[in-house]
N, C-alpha and C positions, 0 to 999 in steps of 0.2 A: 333668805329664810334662815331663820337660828335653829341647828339642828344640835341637840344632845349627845353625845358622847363621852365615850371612856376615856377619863385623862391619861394620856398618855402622850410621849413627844412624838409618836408617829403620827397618832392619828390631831395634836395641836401643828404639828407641823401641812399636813395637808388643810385644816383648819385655815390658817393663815394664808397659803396660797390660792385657796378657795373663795376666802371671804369675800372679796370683793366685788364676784359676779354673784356670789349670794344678795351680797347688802343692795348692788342693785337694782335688783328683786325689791326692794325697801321693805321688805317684811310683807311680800305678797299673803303670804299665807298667814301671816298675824294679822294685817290691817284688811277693814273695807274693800272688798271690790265692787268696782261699778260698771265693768264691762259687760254688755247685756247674754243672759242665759246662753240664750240661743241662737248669739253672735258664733258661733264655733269656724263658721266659715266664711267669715269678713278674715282682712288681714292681720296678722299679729301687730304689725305697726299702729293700726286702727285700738287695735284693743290695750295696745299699751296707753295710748291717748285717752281715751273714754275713763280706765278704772283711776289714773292720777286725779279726777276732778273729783272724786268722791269724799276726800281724804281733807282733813284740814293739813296745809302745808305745813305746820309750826308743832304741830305735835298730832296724840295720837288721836286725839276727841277732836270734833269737827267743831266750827263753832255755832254751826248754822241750829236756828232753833226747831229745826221739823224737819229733817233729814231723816229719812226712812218712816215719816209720818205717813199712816195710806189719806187719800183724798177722802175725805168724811161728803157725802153726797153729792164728789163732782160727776157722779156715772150717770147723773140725768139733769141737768142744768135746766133748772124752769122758763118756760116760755122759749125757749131752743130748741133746736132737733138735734137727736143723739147722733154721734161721729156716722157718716156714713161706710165707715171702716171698721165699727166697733166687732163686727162678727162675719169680717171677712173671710177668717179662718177657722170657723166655727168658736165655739167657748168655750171646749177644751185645757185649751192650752194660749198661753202669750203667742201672740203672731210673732212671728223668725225675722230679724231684720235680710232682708234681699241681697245675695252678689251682685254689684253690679247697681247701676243709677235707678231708679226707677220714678218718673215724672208723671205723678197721677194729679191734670186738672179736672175742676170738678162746680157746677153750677144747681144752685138750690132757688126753690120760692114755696114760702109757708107765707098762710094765714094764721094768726091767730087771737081769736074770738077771749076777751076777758071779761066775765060777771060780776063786778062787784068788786069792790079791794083797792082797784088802779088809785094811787094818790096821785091829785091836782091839787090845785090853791084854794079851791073852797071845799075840799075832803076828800069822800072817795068815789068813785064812776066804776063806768063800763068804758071798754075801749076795744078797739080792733087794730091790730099791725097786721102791716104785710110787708115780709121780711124777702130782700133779694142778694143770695149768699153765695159770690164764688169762690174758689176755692183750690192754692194749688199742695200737695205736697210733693216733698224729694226727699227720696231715704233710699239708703243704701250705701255699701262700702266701694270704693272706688281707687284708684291709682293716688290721686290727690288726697283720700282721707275717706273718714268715715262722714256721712251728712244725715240728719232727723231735721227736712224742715215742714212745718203744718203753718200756715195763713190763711184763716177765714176770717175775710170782710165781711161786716154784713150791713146792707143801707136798709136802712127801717122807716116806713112810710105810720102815720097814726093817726085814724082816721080824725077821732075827735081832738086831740093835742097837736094840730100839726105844727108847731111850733115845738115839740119834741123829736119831728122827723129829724135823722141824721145816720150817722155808721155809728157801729158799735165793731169791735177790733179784737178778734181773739191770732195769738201767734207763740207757738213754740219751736225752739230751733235749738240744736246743737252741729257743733264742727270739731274733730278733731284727724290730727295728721303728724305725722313724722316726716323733718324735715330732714334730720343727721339718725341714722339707723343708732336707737342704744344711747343718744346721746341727746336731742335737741326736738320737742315736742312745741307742738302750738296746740291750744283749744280757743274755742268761740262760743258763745250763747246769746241768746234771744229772749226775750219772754214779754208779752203782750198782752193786757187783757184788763176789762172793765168790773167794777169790785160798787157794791153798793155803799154810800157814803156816811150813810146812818147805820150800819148796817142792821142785827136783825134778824137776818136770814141763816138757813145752815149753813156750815162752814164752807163750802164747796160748791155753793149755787145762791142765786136769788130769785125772786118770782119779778114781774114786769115793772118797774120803775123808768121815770122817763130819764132822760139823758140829765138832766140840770143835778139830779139826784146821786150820778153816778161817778167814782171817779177811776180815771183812766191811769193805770200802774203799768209800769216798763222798766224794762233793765236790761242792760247789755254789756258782754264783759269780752276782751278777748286779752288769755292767759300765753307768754311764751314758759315753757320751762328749761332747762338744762340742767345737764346729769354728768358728773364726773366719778370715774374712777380712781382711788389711788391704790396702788399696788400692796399691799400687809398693812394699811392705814384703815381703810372702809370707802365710803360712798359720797361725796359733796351735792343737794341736791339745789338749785338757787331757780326761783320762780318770780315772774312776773306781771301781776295782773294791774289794768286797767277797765275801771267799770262806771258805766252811766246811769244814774237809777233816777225816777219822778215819777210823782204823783200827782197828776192835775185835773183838777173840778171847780166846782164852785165852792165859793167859801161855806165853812157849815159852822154855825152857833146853835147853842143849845136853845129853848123859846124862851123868850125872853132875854136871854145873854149880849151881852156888848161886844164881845170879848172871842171869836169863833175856837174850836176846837179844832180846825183841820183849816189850811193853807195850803195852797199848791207850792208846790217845792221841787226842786233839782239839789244832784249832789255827784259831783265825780270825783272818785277816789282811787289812788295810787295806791297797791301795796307792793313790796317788797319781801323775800322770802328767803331766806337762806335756812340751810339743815343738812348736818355733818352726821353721819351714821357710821359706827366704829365699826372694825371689824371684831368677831367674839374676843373681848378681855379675856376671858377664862371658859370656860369647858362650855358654858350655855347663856353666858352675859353680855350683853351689847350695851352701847351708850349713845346716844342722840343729843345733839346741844340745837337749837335752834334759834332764831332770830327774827320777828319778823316787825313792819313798823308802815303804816297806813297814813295818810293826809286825805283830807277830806276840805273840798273845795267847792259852793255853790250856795243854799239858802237856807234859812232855817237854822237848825240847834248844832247842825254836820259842819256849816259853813268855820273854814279853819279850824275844825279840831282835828284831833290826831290819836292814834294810840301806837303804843311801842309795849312790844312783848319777848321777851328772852326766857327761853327755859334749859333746864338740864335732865333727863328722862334716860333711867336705867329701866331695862326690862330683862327679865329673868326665865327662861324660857324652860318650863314645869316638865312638857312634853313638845315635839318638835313643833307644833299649832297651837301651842297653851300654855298665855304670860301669865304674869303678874308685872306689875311696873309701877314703879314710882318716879315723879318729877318734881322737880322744885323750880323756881324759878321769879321774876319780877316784872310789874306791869308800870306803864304813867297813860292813863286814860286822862285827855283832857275833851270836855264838850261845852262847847257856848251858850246853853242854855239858861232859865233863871228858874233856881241861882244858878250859876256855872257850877260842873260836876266835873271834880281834878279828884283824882283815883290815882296814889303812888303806893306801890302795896308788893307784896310777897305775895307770889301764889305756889304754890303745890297741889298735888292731886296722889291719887294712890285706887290702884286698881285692879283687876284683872280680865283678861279676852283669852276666849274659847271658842278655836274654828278647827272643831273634832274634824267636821268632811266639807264636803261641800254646799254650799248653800244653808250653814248654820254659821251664824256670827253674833254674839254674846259679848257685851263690854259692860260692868257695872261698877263704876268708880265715885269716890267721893272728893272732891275738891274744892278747894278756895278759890275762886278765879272772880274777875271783876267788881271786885269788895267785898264779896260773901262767900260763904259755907254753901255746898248743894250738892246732890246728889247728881250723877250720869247715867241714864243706860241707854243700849241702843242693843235692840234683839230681832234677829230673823230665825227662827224655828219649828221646819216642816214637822207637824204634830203627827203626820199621816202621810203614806205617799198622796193623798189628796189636799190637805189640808195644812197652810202656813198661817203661821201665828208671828204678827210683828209688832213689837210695841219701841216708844223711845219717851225720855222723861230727860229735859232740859231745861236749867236756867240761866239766861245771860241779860247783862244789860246793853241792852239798843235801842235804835228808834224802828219802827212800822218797815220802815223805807231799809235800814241796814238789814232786817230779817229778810227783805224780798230777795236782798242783794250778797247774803249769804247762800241762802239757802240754794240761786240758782246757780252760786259757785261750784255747789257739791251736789251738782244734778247731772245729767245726761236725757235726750227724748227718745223713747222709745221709738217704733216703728208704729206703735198707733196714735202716736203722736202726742203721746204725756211725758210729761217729767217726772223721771223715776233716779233713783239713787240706792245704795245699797247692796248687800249681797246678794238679796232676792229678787232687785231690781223692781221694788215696790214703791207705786207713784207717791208724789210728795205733794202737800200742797203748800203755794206757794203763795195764798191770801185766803184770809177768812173774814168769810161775809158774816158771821157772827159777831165781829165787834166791828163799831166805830171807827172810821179810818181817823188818827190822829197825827199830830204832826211833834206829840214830845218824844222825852225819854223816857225810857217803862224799865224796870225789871219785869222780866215776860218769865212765865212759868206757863210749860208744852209738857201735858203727856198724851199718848193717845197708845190707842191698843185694839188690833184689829185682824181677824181672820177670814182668813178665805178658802173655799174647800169648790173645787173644779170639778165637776163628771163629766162625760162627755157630752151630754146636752146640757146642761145647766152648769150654774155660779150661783155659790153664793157668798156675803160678805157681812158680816156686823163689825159697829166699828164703834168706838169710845173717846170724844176725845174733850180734855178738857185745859180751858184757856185763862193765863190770867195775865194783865197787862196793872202793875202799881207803877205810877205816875211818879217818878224819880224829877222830873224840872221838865219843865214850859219853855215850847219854841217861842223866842221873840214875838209879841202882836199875840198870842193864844196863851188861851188858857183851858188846861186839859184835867182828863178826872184817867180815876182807876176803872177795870172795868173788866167782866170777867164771865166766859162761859162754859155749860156742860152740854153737849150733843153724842146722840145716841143714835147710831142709823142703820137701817137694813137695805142689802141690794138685791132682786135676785132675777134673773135672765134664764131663759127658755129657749132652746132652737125648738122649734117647732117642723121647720123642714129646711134642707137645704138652703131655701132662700127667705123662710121666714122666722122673724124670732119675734117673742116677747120680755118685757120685761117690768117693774115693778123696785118703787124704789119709797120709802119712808124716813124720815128723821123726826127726831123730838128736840129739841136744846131749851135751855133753861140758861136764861141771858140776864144779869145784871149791867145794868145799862142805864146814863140820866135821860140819852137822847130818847129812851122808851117808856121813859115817864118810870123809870124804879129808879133804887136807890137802897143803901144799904138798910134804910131804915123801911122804905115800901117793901122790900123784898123782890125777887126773879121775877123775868118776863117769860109764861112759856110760850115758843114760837113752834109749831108743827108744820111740813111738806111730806106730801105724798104724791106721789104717782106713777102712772101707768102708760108704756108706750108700746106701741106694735108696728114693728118695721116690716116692708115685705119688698125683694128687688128681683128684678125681672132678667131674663138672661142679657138683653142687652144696656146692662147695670144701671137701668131706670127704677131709683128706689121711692118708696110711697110711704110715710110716717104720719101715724096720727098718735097723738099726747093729750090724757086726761092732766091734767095735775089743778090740787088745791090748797091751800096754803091759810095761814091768818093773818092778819095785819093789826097787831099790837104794837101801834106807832101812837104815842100820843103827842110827841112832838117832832114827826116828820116833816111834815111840810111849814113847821115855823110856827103855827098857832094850834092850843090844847083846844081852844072852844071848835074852830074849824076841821076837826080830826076824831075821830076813834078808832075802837077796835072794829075788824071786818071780817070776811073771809073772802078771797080773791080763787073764784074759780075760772079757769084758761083752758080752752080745748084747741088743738095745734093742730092743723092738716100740712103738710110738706111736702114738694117733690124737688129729687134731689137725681140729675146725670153726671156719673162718673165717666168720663172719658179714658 
């Protein structure tokens, strides 16, 4: 922590003997934390684990593109049943993560009845699933580390398609632990889960599409870190991650195209991380140099590229919580795609971060980074003791596949079993079913902005977010477009008694899209979901859900032919029973 003082050689001389249990702190109280709320009595070990993965290791911006983004309409995922955790703690407040293991399995079976919408090969039907979902989680701090793990299977039966019967796979997981006290940290992650191929849908959900449609996204990373001190020098901090990330489905072309827009692809990449943090230069000045440098091994436009990044970042400490900071420093981005994209360039940035108290955190900077000029912000700010307001606005260049695999770098899962990040520890989402899964390189422009105001029986949430993906070069065999969306959503939940609740959830988005038959010159698709669900559990935790939701189907080349296809409206009513042991 850089704390302020009056120059003078007593209080520099305690300065310097100080610094270096200060620095490694790493600027707790300037940077990001991700250690959850209401962790206060999990371990300290634990919690030093969790807030290190929220952070980009190389400097002070993260690089992930939707880090502290809220989930724009994952709180009711169509054709699904809602977590049957989501109000185990009433809606107050974030459920506490647990002292101690706690091993909750859990066994589910829904029907659910769909009118109209379902696309097949000669347009759109009616259909019926019946969905058989178990289900374990483990969360809690423990001797070994802190653990978030959630795995629900689900094998789906259909009545008219059965040639779409199969699992669909949802799983989020986090690990972290202290191996050398102060010194030698390990983290782990997880992340599992099915994303519609065309997309379409709001950013955070889809409505019933069969498997052929769907493609199945995963990534898996586990980080060592090490932490050295040097005595009147600062902090040495050198990190290690290894990470598996894929995308696989069926091939998707646009109607009529030769050419598909999306290939199944794998990608495992190495990075490397080193970052020396000075002790205070002078009365409130610190200095950071970092290093870090990535290969990238597997298929597609990742296959053998590499990026290497060095920077140098003075930060100037205003008040003992409040920089300003500027960095300078040099990138060589090489990617294989066509054409091939070699990026050797200068970058700097220039900014300032504001963490008055607790659970406000403020960064708004402008920087050069990955060949261009862009803005930074990343905001958590309680408007109300009821009400937080978090917004973030980033642009970088990557593929689909490098965002999953950012973004779950600088994540942790909560205890109900999402992946959250930040100061506020507000969920992230980590795929949007609103665009296209693609397999190029994008310049991606994320911002979203979104609050949430808690009472004791109710939540509520609106959320804003808007997505652009320009098509920077073509993975090998495809050929990809630009593509780009605006989604607007309401959530809002009701305990109604101890064991029952309701809730109520909306979105609008406004989709440019080829796969949907627009274009810049046809104009937007709008796509709207809505619906309604009513949970109710019984004291020996036999829970009963039933789900209106209705949706539209402005797919004009979904299933591969315009003449075979239109617009629809897909309504799904869900009955579920779900025992938690």
């Amino acid at each position: 922590m850089i704390r302020a003082a009056l120059f003078n050689r007593r209080t520099l001389r305690i300065a310097l003997l100080l610094a270096p249990a200060l620095a490694s702190a790493e600027g707790r109280a300037l940077a990001q934390s991700a250690s959850d709320a209401s962790s206060s009595s999990a371990s300290s070990s634990s919690s030093t684990s969790s807030s290190s993965s929220s952070v980009s290791a190389d400097g002070l911006l993260p690089d992930s593109a939707l880090t502290g983004a809220a989930p724009f309409g994952s709180a009711v995922r169509l054709g699904a049943l809602p977590s049957p955790f989501a109000s185990a703690g009433g809606l107050n407040s974030p459920l506490a993560t647990p002292t101690g293991l706690q091993f909750t399995p859990s066994i589910g079976v829904s029907e659910e009845a769909i009118v109209g919408g379902f696309p097949k090969n000669l347009g759109l039907t009616n259909e019926f699933i019946t969905s058989l979902t178990p289900g374990l989680r483990v969360a809690g701090s423990a001797p070994i580390g802190r653990i978030e793990f959630d795995y629900q299977p689900s094998f789906q039966y259909y009545a008219h398609e059965s040639q779409d019967s199969g699992i669909s796979q949802d799983l989020n997981g986090s690990f972290s632990t202290t191996l050398i006290p102060n010194r030698l940290t390990l983290n782990a992650s997880a992340y599992l889960t099915q994303q519609a191929t065309a997309g379409g849908y709001a950013p955070g959900g889809y409505q019933a599409v069969g498997p052929h449609q769907r493609t199945t996204t995963q990534s898996y990373l586990i980080s060592p870190r090490y932490r050295q001190k040097f005595i009147d020098l600062g902090s040495l901090d050198v990190m290690y991650t290894a990470q598996y990330t894929s995308q696989n489905g069926n091939r998707a072309a646009l109607s009529g195209g030769q050419q598909p827009y999306f290939t199944p692809n794998d990608v495992f990449s190495q990075t490397g991380r080193a970052r020396f943090t000075t002790v205070p230069l002078y009365d409130n000045i610190d200095d950071r140099v970092s290093l870090s440098a990535t290969q990238y091994i597997g298929s597609g436009i990742l296959n053998n590229s590499s990026v290497l990044r060095g920077q140098d970042e003075i930060r100037y400490a205003i008040r003992p919580h409040d920089l300003i900071f500027v960095s300078g420093g040099y990138e060589d981005l090489r990617y294989q795609g066509l054409p091939p994209t070699h990026i050797a360039d200068a970058t700097w940035s220039v900014g300032v971060q504001l963490h008055p108290r607790p659970h406000v955190d403020l960064v708004v900077a402008y920087r050069h980074r990955d060949g261009f000029n862009a803005p930074y912000l990343r905001a958590t700010l309680p408007l109300t003791p009821r009400t937080t307001l978090s917004a973030n606005y980033t642009e970088t260049l990557a593929t689909q596949a490098q965002n999953v695999a950012a973004n779950l770098a600088g994540a942790t899962v909560n205890f109900s079993g999402q992946p959250v990040g930040g100061v506020g520890q507000t969920p992230i989402l980590l795929t949007n079913n609103s665009l296209s899964v693609q397999s190029g390189l994008f310049r991606n422009h994320q911002f979203s902005i979104a609050t949430t105001t808690r009472w004791s029986r109710d939540t509520l949430s609106l959320n804003l977010t808007r997505s652009n993906e320009t098509l920077v070069a073509n993975a090998p065999g495809t050929l990809g477009f630009s593509q780009h969306s605006l989604s607007a959503s309401a959530n809002f939940s009701h305990q109604l008694t101890p064991n029952a609740s309701i809730s109520s959830y909306f979105d609008y988005s406004s989709i440019n899209n080829p796969v949907l038959g627009s274009s810049s010159n046809t104009g937007n698709v709008p796509v709207y979901e809505g619906a309604i669900t009513g949970q109710y559990r019984t004291a020996h935790h036999l829970q009963f859900s039933l789900q209106l939701a209705v949706t539209n189907t402005s797919f004009n080349g979904l299933t591969g032919s315009q003449a075979s296809t239109g617009n629809g409206v897909q309504t799904s009513i869900t009955f579920g029973m779900q025992k938690v042991f």
